[in-house]
N, C-alpha and C positions, 0 to 999 in steps of 0.2 A: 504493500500500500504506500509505504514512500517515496517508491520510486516512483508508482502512479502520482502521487502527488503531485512531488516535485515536477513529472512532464505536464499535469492542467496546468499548476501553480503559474509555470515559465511560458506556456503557450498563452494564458490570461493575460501574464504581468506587461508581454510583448506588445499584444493586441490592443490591451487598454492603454497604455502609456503613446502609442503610434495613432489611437483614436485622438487622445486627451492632448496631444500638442499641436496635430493636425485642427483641430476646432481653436486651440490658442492661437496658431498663425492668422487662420481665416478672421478672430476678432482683433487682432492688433491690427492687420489691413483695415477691418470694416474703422476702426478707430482712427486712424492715423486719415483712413478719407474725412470724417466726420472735424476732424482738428486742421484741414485744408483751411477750411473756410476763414480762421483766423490769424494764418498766417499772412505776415507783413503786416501786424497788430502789433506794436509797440517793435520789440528786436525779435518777436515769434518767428521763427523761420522754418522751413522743411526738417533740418535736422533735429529742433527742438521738440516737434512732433512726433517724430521718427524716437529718440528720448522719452519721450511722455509715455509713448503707444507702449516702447517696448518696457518700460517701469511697469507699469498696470498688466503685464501678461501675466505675472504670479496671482493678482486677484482673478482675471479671467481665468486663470486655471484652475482655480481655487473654485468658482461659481459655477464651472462645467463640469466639474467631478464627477460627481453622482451620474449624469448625462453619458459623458466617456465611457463611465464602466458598465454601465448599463450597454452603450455601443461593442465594446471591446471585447466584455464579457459573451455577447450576443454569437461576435464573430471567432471569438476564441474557442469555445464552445463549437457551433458551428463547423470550425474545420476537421476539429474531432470529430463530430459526428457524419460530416460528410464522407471522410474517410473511413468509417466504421468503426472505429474507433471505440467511441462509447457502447455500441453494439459489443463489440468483444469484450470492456472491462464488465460490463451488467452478465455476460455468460459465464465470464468469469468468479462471480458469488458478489460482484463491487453492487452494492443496492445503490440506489439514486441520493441518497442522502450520503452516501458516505462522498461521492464523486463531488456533490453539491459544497459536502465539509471540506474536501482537497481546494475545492477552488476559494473558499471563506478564508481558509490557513495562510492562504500565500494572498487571497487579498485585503488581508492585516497590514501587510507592506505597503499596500497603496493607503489605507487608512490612516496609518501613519504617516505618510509622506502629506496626504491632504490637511493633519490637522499641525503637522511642523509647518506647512505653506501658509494655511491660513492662522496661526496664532503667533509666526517668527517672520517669515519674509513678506505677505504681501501688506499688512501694516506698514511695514518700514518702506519697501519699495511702493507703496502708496502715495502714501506724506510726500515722500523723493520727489513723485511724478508732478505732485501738484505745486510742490514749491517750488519748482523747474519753471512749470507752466506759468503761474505766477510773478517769477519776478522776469521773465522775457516781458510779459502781456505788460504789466504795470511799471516797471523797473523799479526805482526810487522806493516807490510810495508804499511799500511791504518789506521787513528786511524780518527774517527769521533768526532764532536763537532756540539757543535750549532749555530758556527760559520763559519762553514766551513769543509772542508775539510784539515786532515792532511797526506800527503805522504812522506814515507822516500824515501829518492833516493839515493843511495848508503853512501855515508857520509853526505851528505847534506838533509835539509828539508822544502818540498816544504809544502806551506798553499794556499789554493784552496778554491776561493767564494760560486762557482758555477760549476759542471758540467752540459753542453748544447750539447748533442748529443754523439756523439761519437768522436767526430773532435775538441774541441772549449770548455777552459776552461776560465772562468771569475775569476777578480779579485784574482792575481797571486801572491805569492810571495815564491820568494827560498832562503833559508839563507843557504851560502856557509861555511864551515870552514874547519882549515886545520888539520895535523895530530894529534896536542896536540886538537882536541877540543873543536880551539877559534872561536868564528865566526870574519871571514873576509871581508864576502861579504853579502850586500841584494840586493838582485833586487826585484822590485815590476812594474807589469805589468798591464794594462789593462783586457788584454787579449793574451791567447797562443792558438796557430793555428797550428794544422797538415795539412801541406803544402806537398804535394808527401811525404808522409812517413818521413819529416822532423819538429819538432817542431820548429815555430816563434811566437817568443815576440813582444807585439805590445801595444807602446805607456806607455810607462816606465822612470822606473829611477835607474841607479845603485849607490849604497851606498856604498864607497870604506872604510873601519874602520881599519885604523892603531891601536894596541892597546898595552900596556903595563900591562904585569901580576905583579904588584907590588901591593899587596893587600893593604888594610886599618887595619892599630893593627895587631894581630897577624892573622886573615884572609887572607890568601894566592890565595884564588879561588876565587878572584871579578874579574874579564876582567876593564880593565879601557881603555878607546878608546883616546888617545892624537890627532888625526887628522881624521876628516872626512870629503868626497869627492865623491859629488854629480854631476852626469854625464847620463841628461836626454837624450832620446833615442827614435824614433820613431816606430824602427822594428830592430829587433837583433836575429839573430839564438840563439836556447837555446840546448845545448847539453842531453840530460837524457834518464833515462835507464825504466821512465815511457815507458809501452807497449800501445798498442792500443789498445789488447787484456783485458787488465787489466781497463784501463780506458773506455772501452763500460761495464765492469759490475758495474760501478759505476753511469752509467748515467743512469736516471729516463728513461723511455717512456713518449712520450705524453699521453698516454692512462692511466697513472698510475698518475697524474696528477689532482688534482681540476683545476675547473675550474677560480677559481681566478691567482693560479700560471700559467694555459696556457695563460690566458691575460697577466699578468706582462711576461712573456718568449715573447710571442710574438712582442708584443711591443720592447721589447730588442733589439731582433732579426728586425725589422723592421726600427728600429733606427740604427742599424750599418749595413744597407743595407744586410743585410741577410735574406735566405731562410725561409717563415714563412709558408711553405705551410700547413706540415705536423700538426704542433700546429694547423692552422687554423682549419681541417679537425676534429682533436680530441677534440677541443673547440665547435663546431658544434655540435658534433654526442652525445657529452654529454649535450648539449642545448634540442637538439630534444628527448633524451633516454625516459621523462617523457612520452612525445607525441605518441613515440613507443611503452611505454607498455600498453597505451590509446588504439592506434590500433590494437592492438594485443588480446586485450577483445573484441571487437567489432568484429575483424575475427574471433573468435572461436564461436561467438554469429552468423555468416552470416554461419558458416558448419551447427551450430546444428539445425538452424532453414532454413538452404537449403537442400544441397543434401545429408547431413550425419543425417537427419531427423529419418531414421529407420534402421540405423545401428547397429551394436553390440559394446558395450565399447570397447573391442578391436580391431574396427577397429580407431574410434575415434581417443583413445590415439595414434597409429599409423601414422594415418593422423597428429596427431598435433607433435608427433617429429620429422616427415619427411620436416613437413612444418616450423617449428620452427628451423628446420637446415640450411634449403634453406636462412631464414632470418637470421640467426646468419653468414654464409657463404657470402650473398650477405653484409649483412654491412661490414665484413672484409676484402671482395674483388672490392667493386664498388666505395671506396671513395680512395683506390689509383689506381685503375686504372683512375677513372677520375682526378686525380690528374696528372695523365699522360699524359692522353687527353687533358690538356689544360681549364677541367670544374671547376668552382669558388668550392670553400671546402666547401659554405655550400649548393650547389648543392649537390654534392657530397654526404654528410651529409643526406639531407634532401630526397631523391631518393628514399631508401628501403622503409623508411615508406609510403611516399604519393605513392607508387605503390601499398604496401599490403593495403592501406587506399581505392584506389579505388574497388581492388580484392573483399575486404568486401562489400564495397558500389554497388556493380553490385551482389554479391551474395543474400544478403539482398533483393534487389530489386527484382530480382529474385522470391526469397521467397513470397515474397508480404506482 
């Protein structure tokens, strides 16, 4: 049995991972057209596109998983049985389960590779892609750290903890100065809220700095502050020429997200009586991902050994990217529609799979 193994194990591992890059190339292309359009936008150029596309292929890879192996598995499977393959291990005493467990064992290894992509590399190479994109498009006016966020705002500079959605920036601060230069002003905030198209500061302090240019020795440009004047604050309209437009492409996605940063966000968001739906939902569906691409071997194992029994390879691979669409389409569409409906996010989450989990299990049965 383990040498059977090992030959499903290496004929899956082939199939799926030659499924699962071949669909990565095809969205980096569809991507890098779709990012045309802004080139020759600030210093955006071809290359930087061509950068961006290929940064974001670890999450593309990462979101077509389950799809892949559902393909690969289909066609892996598949060549075995075309060749009889599977016919001679079942005469041999191997039962359908045990065949189905060889192909599970060695697609652990993909499981793993999907939850090191999605919880170590495409986070990082995410962030990468956008902070790329960003300071081509804007130049100046965004400068990243590992602290934060830094924005120019016309003369002044705002320093940003955290962006959280598109609405809601954490741990704020703006230093005002005036035409020589000096700074005058800080405010530091909790948090700043687009309120109707208006930003509000909340739960702050403004730092008023009287200052005198008389330098020390023959140094002339030290700021020297002779009077300072603190004037805490609960909620205060904040004026700025920050866009909304601008500030949605700096915010992360849930979906772009480890799953440790979607607890600590949520959490956040749940503490300051804010909406955690969406984090919930994307916290979930990355919970479950491993379980999905469990059942997604096991349905390509319920076609070969049901009704796609004596089929031709091409209809297989067919059946499996029409049916690996249906799944990649229903998880992107049923956890916000239930979200809509009122049903908990790890319902929501958990739906696709325990449906294509029974489709298998009644297929299978089927089979005998």
């Amino acid at each position: 049995m383990n040498i059977l193994r090992f030959y499903i194990g290496k004929t899956i591992l082939a199939t799926s991972l030659m499924t699962l890059f071949t669909l990565a190339i095809i969205r980096v292309l569809f991507a890098l057209i779709d990012e045309s359009g802004d080139f020759d936008k600030g210093s955006y150029a071809f290359i930087d596109g061509l950068s961006y596309s290929l940064l974001l292929s670890p999450q593309y890879i990462y979101e077509f998983f389950p799809m892949a192996i559902l393909i690969g598995s289909i066609a892996g499977l598949g060549v075995l049985a075309s060749r009889s393959e599977l016919t001679v291990m079942r005469a041999a005493g191997k039962t359908t389960w045990q065949i189905i467990g060889a192909a599970l064992s060695y697609g652990l290894v993909l499981i793993s590779f999907s939850v090191f992509l999605g919880e170590y590399v495409a986070p990082k190479t995410t962030l990468m892609a956008e902070n790329l994109r960003n300071r081509a498009l804007y130049g100046e006016q965004f400068v990243d750290s590992n602290q934060g966020l830094w924005l120019k705002d016309g003369a002044n500079m705002v320093h940003v903890g955290e962006v959280i959605g598109s609405s809601r920036l954490s741990d704020v601060t703006v230093y005002e100065f005036n035409r020589e230069n000096e700074l005058t002003t800080m405010i530091h905030a909790d948090a700043a809220e687009l309120i109707r198209g208006s930003w509000q500061l909340n739960k702050g302090v403004v730092t008023q700095l009287g200052s005198d240019i008389s330098g020390a020795g023959e140094d002339q440009s030290i700021q020297r502050f002779d009077k300072v004047e603190r004037l805490p604050f609960t909620q205060q309209p904040w004026n700025t020429s920050i866009s909304l437009d601008n500030l949605s492409a700096l915010s992360i996605e849930p979906e772009n997200m480890n799953i440790v940063s979607l607890y600590q966000y949520r959490t956040y968001l749940d503490n300051n009586g804010l909406d955690t739906k969406n984090y919930d939902l994307a916290f979930w569906q990355k919970v479950f991902q491993p379980i999905s691409t469990a059942v997604m071997i096991i349905l390509a194992a319920s076609f070969i050994f049901g009704p796609m029994r004596s089929v031709s390879m091409g209809a297989r691979v067919l059946v499996g990217v029409l049916t690996g669409m249906v799944y990649f389409f229903a998880v992107r569409s049923f956890g916000p529609v239930s979200l809509v409906a009122g049903v908990p996010a790890f319902l929501g989450a958990l739906m696709p799979p325990l449906i294509f989990a029974v489709a298998a299990w009644y297929l299978l049965r089927r089979a005998g």
